[in-house]
Structures are given as C-alpha cells and as structure tokens.
C-alpha positions in Angstrom: 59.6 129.8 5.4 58.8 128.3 1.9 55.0 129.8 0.2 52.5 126.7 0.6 49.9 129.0 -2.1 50.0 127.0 -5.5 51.9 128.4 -8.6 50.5 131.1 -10.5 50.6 130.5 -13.9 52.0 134.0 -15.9 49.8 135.7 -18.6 51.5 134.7 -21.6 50.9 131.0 -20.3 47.9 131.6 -19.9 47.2 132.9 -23.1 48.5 130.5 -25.0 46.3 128.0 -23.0 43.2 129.1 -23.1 42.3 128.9 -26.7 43.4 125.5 -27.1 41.4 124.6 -23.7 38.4 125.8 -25.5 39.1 124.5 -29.1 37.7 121.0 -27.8 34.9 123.1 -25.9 31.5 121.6 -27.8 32.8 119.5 -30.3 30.4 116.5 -29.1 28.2 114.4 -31.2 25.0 117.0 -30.2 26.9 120.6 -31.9 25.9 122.5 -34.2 28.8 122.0 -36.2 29.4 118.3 -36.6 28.1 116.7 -39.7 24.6 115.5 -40.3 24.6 111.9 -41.0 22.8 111.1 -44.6 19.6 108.8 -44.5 19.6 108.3 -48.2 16.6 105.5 -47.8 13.6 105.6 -49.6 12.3 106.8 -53.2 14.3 109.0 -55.4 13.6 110.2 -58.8 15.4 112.2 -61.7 17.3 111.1 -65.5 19.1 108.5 -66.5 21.8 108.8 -69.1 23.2 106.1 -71.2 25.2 105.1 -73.9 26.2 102.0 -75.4 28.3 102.9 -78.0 25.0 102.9 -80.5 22.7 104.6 -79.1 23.2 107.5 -76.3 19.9 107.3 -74.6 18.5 110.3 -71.3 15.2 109.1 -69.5 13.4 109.9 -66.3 14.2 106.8 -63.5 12.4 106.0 -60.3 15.1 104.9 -58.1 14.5 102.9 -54.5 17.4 103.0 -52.0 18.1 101.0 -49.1 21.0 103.0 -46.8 22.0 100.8 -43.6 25.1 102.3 -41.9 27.5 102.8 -44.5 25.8 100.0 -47.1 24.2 101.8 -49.8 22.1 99.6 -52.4 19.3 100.9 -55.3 17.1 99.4 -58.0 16.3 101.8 -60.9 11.8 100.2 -60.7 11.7 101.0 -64.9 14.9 101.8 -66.7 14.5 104.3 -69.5 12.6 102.3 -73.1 15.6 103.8 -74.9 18.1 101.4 -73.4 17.7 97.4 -73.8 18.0 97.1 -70.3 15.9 95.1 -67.9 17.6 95.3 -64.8 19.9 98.5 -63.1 21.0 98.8 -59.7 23.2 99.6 -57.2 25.5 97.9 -55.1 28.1 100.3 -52.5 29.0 102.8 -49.8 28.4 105.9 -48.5 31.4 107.9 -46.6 30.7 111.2 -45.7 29.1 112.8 -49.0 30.9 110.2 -51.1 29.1 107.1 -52.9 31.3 104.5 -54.2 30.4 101.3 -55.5 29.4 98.9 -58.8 26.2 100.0 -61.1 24.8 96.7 -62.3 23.3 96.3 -65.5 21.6 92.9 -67.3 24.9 90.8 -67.9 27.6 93.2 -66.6 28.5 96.4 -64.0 30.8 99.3 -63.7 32.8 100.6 -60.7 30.6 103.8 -60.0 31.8 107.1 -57.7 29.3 109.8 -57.1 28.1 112.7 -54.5 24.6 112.8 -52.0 23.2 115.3 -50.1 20.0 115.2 -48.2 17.9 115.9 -51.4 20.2 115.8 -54.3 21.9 112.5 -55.1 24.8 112.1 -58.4 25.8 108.5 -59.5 28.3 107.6 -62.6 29.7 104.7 -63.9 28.5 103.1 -67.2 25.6 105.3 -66.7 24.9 109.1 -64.8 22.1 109.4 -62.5 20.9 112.7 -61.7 18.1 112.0 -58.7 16.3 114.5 -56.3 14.0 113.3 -53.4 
C-alpha cells in the first residue's frame, strides 16, 4: 500500500532553501535597514562660490528649500555682494542622495548635479553650494 505521509524534503534541499526563505524575511518598509527618506525642506545655510570669468567670488548664502516627493526647489534669500547677482535658485529632483536639476541665475541657468544628506547638502553647476542645516 502506497505511504499517504507527505514528502520529506532531504537536507541539502533544505539547505539551500532556507537562506533564501529568509533573505526576504524583514525587508518591509518599517526595517532597520531600508533607506531613510530625505526631508530636505526648510532653511539651510553655508558658501557660495562663484565665478564669472572676472571675478571668482566665495560668500556665506541663506538658502530656503521646498522638497515635495521627489521636486526639489531653493532660493538663495541674499546672494553673496561679490557677484552682480540679484536672483539664484533652484529648480530639480531628488533620487535617493542625488540632486539633479538647473541653478538659475538673473538672465540665465546651468544644469546642476549634487549630493544631500539629512544635514549636509552639495550643489554645482555655474556656481558650488556648500550648505548645512
């Protein structure tokens, strides 16, 4: 008469199994070990370094950002007195760690790639921006 007990699965089966079972085992939005998502919002502050091709020009900025999903947007509130600029800012993205976007200056802007953290933020394009919260 024919065994009605279910299959038993060997060791070696087994043992390849297992780890793979468990590689997926807390990998949900609440562990430890996903990412933090950046909220980049509100006030940063740090230099400003520019150059024009006459005058190379470092000053402290004030810079507000507005971070909505992955829309990333600043004004610089006073740029440096060394520059004859009236208006910076910041129009992009934020994947992961990575900003990517235009820096827009009084009459024209720059593609612009830089780097965030959850107090440290580095922008460059036309200009570098070294801001801390």
């Amino acid at each position: 008469m024919p065994s009605t007990a279910p299959p038993r699965l060997s060791r070696p089966v087994i043992a390849l199994c297992l780890p793979l079972a468990l590689a997926g085992a807390g990998c949900d939005d609440d562990s430890p070990t996903s990412p933090q998502r950046l909220a980049l919002s509100g006030v940063w502050s740090g230099t400003m370094a520019y150059s024009d091709g006459d005058t190379d020009c470092t000053g402290d900025v004030t810079v507000t950002f507005d971070h909505q999903g992955s829309a990333l947007n600043g004004t610089v509130a006073d740029p440096p007195e060394c520059t004859s600029l009236d208006h910076v800012a910041f129009e992009g993205t934020l994947s992961g760690n990575q900003i990517h976007g235009l820096l827009i200056f009084t009459g024209f802007t720059r593609p612009a790639t830089g780097e965030a953290s959850s107090d440290r933020m580095t922008i460059r394009g036309g200009a570098q921006f070294e801001l801390r919260r």
